[in-house]
C-alpha positions in Angstrom: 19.4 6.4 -6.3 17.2 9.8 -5.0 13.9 9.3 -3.6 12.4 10.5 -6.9 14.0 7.4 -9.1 13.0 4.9 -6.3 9.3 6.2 -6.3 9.2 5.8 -10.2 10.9 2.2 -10.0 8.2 1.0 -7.9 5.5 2.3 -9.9 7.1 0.3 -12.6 7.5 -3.2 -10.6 4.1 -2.5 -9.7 2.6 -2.5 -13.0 4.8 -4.9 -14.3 3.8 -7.3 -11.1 0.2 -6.8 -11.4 0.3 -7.3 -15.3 -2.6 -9.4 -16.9 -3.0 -11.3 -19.6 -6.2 -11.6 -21.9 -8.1 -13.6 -19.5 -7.7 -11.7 -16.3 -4.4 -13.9 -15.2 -1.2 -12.1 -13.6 1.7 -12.8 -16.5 4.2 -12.0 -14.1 5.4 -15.0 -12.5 4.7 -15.2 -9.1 7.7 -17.1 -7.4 9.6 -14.3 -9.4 8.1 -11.4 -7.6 10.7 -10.2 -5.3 9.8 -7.8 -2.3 11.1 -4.6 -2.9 13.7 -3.7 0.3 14.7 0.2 0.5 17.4 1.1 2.3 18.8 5.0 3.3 18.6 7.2 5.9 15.7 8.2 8.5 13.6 11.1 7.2 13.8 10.9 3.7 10.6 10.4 2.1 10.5 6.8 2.0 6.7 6.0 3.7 5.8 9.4 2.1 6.3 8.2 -1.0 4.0 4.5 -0.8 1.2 6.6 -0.1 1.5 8.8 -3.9 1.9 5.7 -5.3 -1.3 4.0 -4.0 -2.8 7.1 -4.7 -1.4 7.6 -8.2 -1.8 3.9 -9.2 -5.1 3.8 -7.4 -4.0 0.8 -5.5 -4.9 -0.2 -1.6 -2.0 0.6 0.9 -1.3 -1.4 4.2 1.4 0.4 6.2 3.3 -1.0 9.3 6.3 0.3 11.3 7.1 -3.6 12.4 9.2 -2.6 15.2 6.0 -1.6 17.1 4.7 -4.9 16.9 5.6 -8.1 19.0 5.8 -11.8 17.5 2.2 -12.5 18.5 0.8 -9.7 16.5 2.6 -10.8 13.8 2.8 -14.4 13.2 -0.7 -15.0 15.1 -1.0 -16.6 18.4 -0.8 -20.1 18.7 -4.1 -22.3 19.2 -5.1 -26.1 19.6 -6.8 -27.7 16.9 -7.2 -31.4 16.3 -6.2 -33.5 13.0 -7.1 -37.2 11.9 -3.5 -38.7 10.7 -3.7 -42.5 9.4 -7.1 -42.8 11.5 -5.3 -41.3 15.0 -6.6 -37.9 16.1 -3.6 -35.7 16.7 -3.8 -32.5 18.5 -1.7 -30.2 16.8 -0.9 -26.2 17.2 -1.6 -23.6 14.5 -1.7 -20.2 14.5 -4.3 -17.7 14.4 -4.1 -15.1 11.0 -1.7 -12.3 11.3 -2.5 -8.9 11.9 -0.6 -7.5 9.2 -2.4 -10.0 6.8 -5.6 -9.7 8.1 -5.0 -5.9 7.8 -4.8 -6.4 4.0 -8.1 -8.2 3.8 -9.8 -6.0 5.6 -8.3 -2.9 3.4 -9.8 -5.3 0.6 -13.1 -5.4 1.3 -13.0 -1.6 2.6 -11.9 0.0 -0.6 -13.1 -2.7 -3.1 -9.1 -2.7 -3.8 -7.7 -6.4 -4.8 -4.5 -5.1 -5.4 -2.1 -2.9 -3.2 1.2 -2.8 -1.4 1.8 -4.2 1.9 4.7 -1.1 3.3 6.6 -2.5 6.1 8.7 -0.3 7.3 12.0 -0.2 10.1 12.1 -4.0 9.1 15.7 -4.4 9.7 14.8 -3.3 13.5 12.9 -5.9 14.9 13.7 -8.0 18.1 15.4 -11.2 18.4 12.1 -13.0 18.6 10.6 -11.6 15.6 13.7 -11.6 13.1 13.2 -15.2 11.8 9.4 -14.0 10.9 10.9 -10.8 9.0 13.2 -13.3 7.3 10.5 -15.6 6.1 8.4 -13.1 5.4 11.1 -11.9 2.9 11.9 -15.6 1.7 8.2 -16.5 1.3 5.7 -13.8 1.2 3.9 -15.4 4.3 3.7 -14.3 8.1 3.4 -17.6 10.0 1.4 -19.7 7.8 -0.9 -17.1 6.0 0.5 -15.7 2.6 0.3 -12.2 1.6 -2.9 -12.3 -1.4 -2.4 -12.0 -4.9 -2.0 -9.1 -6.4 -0.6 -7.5 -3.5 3.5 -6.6 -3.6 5.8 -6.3 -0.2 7.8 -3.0 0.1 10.3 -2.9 3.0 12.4 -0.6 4.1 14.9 -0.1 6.5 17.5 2.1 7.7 21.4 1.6 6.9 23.9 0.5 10.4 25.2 3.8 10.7 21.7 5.4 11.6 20.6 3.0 13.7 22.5 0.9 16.4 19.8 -2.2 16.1 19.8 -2.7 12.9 20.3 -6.6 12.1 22.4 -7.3 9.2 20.2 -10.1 6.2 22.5 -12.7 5.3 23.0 -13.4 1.7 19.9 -16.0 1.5 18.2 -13.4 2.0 19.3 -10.2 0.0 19.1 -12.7 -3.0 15.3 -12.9 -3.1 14.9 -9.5 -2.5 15.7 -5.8 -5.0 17.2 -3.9 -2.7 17.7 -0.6 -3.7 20.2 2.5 -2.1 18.6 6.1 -1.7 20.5 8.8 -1.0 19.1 12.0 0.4 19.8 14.8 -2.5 18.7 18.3 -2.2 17.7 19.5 -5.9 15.0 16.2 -5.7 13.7 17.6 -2.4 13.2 20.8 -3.2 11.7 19.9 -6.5 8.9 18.1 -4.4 8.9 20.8 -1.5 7.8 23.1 -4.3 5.1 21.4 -5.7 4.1 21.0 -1.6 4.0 24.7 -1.1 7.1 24.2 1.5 7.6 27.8 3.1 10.0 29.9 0.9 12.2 30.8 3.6 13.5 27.3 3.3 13.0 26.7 -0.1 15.7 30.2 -0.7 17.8 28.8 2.2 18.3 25.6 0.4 19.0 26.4 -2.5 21.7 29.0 -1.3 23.0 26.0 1.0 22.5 22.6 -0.2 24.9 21.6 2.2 22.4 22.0 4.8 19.8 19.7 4.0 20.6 16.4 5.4 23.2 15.7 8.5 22.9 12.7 10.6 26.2 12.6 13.1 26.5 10.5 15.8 29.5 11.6 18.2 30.4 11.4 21.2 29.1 14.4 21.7 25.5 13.3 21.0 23.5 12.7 18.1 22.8 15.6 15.9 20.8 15.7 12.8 19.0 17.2 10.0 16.4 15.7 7.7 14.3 16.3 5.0 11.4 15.4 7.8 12.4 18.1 9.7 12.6 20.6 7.2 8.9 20.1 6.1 7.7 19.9 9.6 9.4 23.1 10.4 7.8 24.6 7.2 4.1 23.6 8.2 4.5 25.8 11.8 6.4 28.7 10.1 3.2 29.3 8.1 1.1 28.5 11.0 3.0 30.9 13.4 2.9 33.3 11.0 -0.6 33.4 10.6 -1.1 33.4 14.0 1.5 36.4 14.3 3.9 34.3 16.6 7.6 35.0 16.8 9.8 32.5 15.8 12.4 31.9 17.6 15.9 30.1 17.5 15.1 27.6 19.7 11.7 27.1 18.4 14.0 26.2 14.9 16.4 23.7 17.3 13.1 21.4 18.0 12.7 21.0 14.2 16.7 20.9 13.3 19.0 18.9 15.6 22.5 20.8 14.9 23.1 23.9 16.3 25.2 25.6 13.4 22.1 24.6 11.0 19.6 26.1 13.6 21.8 29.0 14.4 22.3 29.8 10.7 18.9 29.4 9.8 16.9 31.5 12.3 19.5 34.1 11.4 18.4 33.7 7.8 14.3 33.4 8.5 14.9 36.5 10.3 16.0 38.7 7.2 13.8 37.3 4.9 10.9 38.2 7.0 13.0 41.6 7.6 12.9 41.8 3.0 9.7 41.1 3.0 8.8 44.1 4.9 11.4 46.7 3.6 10.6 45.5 0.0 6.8 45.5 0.8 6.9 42.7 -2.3 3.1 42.2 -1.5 2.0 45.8 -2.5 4.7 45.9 -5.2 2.6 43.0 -7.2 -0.7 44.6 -6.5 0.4 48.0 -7.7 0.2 50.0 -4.3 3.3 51.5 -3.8 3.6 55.2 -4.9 6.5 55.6 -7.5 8.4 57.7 -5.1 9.1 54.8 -2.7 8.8 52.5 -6.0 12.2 54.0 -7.5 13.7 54.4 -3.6 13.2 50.5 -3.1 14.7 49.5 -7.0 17.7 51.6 -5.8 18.1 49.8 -2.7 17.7 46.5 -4.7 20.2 47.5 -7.1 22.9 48.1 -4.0 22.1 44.7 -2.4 24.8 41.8 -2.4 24.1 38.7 -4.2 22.4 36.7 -1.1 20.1 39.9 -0.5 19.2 39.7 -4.2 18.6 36.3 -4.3 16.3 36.1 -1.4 14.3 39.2 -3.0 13.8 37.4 -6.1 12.6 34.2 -3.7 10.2 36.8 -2.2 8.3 37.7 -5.6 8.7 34.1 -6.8 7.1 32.6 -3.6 4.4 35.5 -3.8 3.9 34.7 -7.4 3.1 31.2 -6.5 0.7 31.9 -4.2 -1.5 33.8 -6.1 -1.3 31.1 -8.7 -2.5 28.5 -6.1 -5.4 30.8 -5.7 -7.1 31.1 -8.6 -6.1 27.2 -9.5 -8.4 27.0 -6.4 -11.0 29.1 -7.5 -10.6 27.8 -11.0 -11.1 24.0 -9.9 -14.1 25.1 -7.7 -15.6 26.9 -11.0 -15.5 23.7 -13.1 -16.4 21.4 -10.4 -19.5 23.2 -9.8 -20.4 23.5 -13.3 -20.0 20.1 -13.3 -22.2 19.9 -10.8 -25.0 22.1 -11.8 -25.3 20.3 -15.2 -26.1 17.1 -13.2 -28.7 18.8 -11.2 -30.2 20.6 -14.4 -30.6 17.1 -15.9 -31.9 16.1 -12.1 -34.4 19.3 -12.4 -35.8 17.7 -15.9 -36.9 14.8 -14.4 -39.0 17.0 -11.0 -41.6 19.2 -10.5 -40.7 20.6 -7.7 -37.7 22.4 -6.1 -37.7 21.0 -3.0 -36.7 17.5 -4.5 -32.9 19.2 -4.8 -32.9 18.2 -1.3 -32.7 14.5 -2.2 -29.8 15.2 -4.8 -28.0 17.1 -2.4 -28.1 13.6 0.0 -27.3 11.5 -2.4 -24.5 13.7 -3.1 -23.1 13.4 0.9 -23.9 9.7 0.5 -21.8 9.4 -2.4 -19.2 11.1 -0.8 -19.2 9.2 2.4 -18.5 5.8 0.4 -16.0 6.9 -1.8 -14.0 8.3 1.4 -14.3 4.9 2.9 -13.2 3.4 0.2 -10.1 5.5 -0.1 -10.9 6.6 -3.1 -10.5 10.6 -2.4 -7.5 11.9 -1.0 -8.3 14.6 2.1 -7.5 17.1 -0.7 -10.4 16.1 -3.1 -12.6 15.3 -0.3 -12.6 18.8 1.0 -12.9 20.3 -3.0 -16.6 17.5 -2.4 -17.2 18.8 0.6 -17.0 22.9 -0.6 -18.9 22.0 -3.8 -21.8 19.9 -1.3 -21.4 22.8 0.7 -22.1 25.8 -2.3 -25.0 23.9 -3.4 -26.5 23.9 0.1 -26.1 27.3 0.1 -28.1 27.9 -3.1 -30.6 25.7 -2.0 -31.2 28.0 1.1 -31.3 30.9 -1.3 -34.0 29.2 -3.4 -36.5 28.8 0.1 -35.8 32.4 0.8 -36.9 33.5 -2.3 -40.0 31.3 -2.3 -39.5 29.9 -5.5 -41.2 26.1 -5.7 -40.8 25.5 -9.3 -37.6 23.4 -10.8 -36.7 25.6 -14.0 -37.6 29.4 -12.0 -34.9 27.9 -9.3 -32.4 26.7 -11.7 -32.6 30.4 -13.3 -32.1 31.6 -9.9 -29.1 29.3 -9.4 -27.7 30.4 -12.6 -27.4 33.8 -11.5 -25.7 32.7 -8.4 -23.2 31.0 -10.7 -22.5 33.9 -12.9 -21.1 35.7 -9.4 -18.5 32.8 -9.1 -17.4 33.2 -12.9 -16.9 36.9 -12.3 -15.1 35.8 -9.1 -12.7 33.7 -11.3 -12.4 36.4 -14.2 -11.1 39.1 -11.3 -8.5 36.2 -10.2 -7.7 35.7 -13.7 -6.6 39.0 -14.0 -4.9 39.6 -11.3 -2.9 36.9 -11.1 -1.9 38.0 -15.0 -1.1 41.4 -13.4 0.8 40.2 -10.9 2.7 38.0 -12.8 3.7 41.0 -15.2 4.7 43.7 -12.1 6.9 40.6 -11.1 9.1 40.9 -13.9 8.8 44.5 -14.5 9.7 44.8 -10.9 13.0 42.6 -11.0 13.9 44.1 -14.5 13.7 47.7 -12.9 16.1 46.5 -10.1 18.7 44.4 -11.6 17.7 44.7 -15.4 18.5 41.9 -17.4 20.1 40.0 -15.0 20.7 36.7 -13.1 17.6 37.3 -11.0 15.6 37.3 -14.0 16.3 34.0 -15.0 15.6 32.6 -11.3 12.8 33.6 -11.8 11.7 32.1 -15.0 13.2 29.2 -14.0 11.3 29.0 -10.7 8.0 29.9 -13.0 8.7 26.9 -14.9 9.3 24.2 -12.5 6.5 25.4 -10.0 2.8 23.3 -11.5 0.9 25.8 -10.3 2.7 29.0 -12.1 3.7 26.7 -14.9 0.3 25.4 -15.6 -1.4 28.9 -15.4 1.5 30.7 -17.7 0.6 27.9 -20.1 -2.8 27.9 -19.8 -3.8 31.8 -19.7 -0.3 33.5 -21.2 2.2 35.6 -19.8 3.9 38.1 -22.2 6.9 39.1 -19.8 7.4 35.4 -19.3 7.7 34.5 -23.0 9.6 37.5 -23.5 11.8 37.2 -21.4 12.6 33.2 -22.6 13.1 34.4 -25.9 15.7 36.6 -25.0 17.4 34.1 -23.0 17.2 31.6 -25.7 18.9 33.9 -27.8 21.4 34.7 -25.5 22.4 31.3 -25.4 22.3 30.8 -29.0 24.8 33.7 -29.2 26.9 32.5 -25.9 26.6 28.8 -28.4 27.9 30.5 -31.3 31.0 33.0 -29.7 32.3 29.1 -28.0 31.9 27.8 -31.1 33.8 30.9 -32.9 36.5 30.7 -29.9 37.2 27.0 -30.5 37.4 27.9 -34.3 40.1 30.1 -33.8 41.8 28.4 -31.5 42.3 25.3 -34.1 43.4 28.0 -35.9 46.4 29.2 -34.1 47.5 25.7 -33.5 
């Protein structure tokens, strides 16, 4: 099982666990609700993937690495408390609540959430002392004598012997009141997801050239040397931030991300000429339609000479270009509607006032609103920094109001309109260029390799990208269909000379 199908089975078990019936009862039994365990190697997603799913299900999420905690921390510490038995008083030890369990009630009444996962990760790592804990924990949903709360499921995971040398083994008891289920690290999955994340295209091409190359966890008597997916998207965020920052990147720099030498060796070599392509094709100017046709023609030519990895990584170039500028007008295009959004709500506000310097108390109990729903976990940091820019624009048009000295509601909302119509002709230049680009991206891989290989990367990289995708479907993109319709048709005729071939064949026999 890939990362991918183990995110989707727990989404399932989650909503079939927290099922209700018609009067607000769980139907799913609760001695029958087994902890989920996950087991595969270090680096793979596994903690990345609880949080989309609390965020997706809009569920609460309590996440501990249990190997950083002691037995006290867990279980509770021990205190004296005294009982009547048959008319004796007794004193007797209890414990104290758990940390892990009290950590669930307090995400409770933070968020508002009654139901979540409780992620407990490294769980076949703990210490001698704590392992009978882990165990019942497993068995009986409880940590010392404090169950987890109802309509929370346990998630464990854990990493297989081979990765880690204190890993304890579960005996059967166990395992049988558990689903355990086996991930495998798997490239195609990964960098499905690392394009969605905007993962730096340098290792997006390289990874798709060698799949090989994406997960290696050795442990010789050399040393311990490894690659993981981890490691790849950690590397990725200080590529782009280097890069910003016009920092060289070195081979060593790689080595801190990727713990095998070949790997590093082979893929600084690799960063190195597509940062080299990017230049000599000078792909950026080619999609804005700055080159001179001269040195337009001179670079197709030079194109057209390449060998296949050169090609490939050229086609990665204008993909990976391609997608940015798609990201960027999604971002000016979710900005336009939010604060359209937003302006109706304060037009209606405006109806009710008489005068404009009331916007002030909208625009506080706009922050207020904000502040709670980010303590409730209710935004993720993307969405609160789309609340913030939008709080943060209607600030700004507030100041412009007081500049102007306008005092009346309906003369500031005019004036506010007009501020608006600048951010729809913002999005309409977007709109277009990103349509433009699109276009010189084809015509620009057509007039190297014509109708080629490269042109089908590239469609297929269009397609399985959102925010290409989503904009091709939304706004159009005649090279795009175009060119789909003429590889349909060449694999209707491909279809039909098999199907001819195997005719004759029979034939002859």
């Amino acid at each position: 099982m890939n990362i991918k199908e183990a995110k989707n089975e727990i989404k399932h078990t989650l909503l079939a666990y927290l099922r209700k019936n018609e009067k607000g009862g769980y139907t799913y039994p609760l001695v029958r609700q087994r902890p989920i365990l996950l087991m595969g190697p270090p680096g793979i997603g596994k903690t990345a993937i609880m949080e989309q799913i609390a965020e997706e299900c809009q569920v609460g999420l309590v996440a501990y690495t249990i190997t950083h905690h002691t037995r006290q921390s867990a279980v509770g510490l021990p205190k004296i408390v005294t009982r009547n038995y048959g008319g004796k008083e007794m004193d007797i030890t209890e414990y104290t609540m758990s940390e892990i369990i009290a950590s669930v009630y307090e995400c409770m009444e933070r968020t508002g959430k009654k139901e979540g996962i409780l992620f407990v990760d490294e769980i076949n790592c703990v210490s001698e002392t704590l392992a009978p804990a882990m165990l019942q924990f497993l068995q009986n949903k409880t940590f010392g004598t404090h169950k987890v709360p109802k309509g929370w499921i346990i998630v464990a995971a854990g990493n297989p012997p081979e990765y880690n040398k204190s890993v304890r083994e579960f005996d059967i008891v166990t395992l049988d009141r558990v689903r355990k289920l086996e991930i495998q690290a798997q490239t195609d999955v990964w960098l499905e997801y690392a394009g969605k994340r905007q993962v730096h295209g340098a290792i997006l091409s390289y990874l798709t050239l060698k799949k090989e190359n994406f997960y290696i966890v050795e442990n010789t008597v050399d040393g311990k040397f490894f690659v993981t997916a981890r490691g790849w998207e950690d590397l990725s965020e200080l590529l782009k931030s280097y890069e910003e920052l016009q920092v060289e990147v070195s081979e060593e720099i790689v080595g801190e991300f990727l713990q095998k030498e070949e790997i590093t060796r082979d893929f600084a070599a690799y960063y190195r000429l597509y940062e080299r392509y990017k230049t000599d094709y000078r792909v950026g100017e080619i999609l804005e339609g700055t080159v001179p046709q001269k040195e337009y023609r001179l670079i197709c030519e030079m194109a057209a000479r390449a060998q296949f990895e050169e090609r490939f990584t050229l086609t990665q170039l204008v993909m990976e270009a391609l997608d940015q500028q798609a990201a960027a007008f999604e971002k000016v295009d979710v900005r336009t509607v939010m604060l359209h959004q937003n302006l109706m709500q304060l037009k209606r506000f405006f109806q009710e006032q008489t005068c404009v310097d009331s916007m002030k108390e909208f625009l506080a109990e706009r922050r207020k609103a904000l502040d709670a729903k980010w303590q409730a976990e209710l935004l993720s940091e993307r969405e609160r920094c789309q609340e913030e820019e939008q709080i943060g624009i209607l600030e700004e048009y507030f100041l412009q109001i007081c500049e102007a000295h306008v005092t009346d509601c309906q003369e500031g909302f005019q004036l506010i309109r007009q501020l608006f119509e600048k951010e729809c002709e913002l999005r309409g230049r977007e709109l277009e260029r990103t349509k433009t680009m699109l276009e010189r991206g084809f015509a620009f891989l057509e007039d190297c390799f014509g109708e080629g290989q490269e042109l089908l990367l590239l469609e297929t990289g269009l397609t399985g990208n959102p925010c290409t995708s989503t904009f091709i479907s939304e706004h159009g993109c005649d090279a795009y269909f175009r060119h789909c319709g003429l590889l349909l048709y060449q694999k209707q005729e491909n279809a039909m000379r098999e199907e001819c071939r195997a005719i004759l064949d029979s034939l002859q026999e």
